[in-house]
C-alpha positions in Angstrom: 72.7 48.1 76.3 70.6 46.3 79.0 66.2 46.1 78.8 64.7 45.4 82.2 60.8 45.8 83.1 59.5 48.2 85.1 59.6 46.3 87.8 63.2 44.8 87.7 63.9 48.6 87.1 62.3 49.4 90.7 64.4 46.7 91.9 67.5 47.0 90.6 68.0 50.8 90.8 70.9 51.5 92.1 73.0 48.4 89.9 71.2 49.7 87.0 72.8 53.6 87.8 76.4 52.1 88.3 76.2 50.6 85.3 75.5 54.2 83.3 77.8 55.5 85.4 80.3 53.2 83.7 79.0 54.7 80.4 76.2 52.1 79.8 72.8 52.8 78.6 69.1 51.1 79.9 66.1 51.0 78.1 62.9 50.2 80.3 60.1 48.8 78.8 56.3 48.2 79.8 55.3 45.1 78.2 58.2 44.7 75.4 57.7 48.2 74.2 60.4 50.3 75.2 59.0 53.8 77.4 62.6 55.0 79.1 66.3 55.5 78.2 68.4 55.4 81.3 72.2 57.3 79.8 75.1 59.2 81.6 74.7 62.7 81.2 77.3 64.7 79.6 79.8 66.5 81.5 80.0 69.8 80.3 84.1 71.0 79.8 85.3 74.3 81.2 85.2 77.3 78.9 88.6 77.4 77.4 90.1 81.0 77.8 92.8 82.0 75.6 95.7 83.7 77.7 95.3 81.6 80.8 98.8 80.9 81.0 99.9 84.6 80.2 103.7 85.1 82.3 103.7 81.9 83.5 105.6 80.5 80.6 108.8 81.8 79.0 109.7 80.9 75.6 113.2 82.1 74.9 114.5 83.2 71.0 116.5 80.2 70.9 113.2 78.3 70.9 112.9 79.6 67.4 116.6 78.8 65.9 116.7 75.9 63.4 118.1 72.7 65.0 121.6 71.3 65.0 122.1 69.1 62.0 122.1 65.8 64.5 118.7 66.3 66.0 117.3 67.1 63.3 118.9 63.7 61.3 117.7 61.8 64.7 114.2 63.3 64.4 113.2 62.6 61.1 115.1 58.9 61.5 117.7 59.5 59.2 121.0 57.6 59.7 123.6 59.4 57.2 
């Protein structure tokens, strides 16, 4: 977290916004008492919608058969 005056905030503007770009945070103060919180403002995620990916993927019945015994050995790290 960087302080600056209100002055050096003036000044410095556009360092002080690449730095909360970056994910940083500035307080500006008025005579060591802190008046202003410069942070990055959350970016909002899309609205998940269930079904999106309706037909575009096709997941066979094999996809549900139990695996041969030697993937399965390999995938839990057995070595029998």
């Amino acid at each position: 977290m960087t302080r600056v005056t209100i002055h050096e905030a003036k000044t410095h503007l556009s360092r002080l916004l690449e730095e909360v770009e970056k994910g940083g945070e500035v307080v500006i103060s008025r005579r060591d008492k802190p008046i202003a919180r410069l942070v990055p403002i959350e970016q909002k995620q899309p609205e998940r919608k269930p079904g999106r990916m309706k037909g575009l993927i096709d997941i066979g019945p094999e996809f549900f058969e139990p695996l041969p015994e030697e993937e399965l050995r390999l995938c839990e790290g057995r070595d029998d």
